[in-house]
DOMI-148016 format. One record per residue (C-alpha): residue in one letter; residue number from 0; x, y, z. Coordinates in Angstrom, 1 decimal, decimal comma. Each point is the difference from the previous one (the first is absolute). Last residue first. Layout:
N
   code   pos        X        Y        Z
      a   NUM        X        Y        Z
...
% end
This chain:
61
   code   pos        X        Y        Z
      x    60      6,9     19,3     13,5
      x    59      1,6     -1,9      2,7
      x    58     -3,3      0,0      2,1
      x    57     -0,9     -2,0     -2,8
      x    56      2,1     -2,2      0,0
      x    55     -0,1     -1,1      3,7
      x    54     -3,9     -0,4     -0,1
      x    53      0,8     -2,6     -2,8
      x    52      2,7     -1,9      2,7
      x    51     -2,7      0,3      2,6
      x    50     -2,4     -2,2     -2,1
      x    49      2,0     -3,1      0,7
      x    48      3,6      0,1      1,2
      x    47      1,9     -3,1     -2,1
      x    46     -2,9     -0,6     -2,5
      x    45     -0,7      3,4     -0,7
      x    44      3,8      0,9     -0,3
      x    43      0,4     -2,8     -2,1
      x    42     -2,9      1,5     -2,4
      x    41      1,9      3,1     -0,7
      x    40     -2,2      3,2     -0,4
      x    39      0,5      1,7     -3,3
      x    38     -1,6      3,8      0,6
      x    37     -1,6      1,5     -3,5
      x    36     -2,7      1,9      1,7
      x    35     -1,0     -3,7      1,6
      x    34     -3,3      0,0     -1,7
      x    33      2,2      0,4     -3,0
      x    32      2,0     -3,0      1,0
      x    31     -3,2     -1,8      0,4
      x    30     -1,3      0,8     -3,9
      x    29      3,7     -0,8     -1,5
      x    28      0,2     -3,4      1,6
      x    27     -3,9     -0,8     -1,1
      x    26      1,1      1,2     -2,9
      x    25      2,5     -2,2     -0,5
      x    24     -1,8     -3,0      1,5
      x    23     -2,9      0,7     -2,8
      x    22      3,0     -0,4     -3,0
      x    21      1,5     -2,7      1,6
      x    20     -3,5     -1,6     -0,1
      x    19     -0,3      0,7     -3,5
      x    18      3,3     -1,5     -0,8
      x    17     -1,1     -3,0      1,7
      x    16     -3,3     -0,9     -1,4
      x    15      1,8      0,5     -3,8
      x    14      2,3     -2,7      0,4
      x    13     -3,1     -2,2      1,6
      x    12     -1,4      0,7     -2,8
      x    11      2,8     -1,0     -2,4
      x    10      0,7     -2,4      1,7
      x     9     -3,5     -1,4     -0,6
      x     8     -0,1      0,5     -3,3
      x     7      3,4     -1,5     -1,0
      x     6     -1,1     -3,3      2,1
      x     5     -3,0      0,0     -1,3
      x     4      1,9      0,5     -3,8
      x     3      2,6     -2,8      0,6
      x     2     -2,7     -2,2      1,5
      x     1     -1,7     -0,6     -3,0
      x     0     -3,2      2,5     -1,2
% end
């Protein structure tokens, strides 16, 4: 096997590596917005006020 090919190989794998984890992260999304009941909280909110901003949403609901 040259170079060429490793180099094919391996791109290929690493490629395939990150489509999979996109995949996972997805899900992951999907399986915590669920927990949520379908709620988006906005992370700069989070950052700016800390937990009180998520309390705040969900008193809005």
């Amino acid at each position: 096997m040259d170079r060429t090919t490793g180099a094919l190989i391996f791109g290929a794998v690493v490629i395939g590596f990150v489509i999979v984890m996109f995949i996972r992260e997805q899900r992951g999304i999907a399986r915590r917005k669920e927990a949520r009941g379908g709620r988006e909280i906005d992370v700069s909110d989070l950052i700016a006020f800390g937990s009180a901003a998520g309390e705040m949403n969900r008193k809005k609901d």
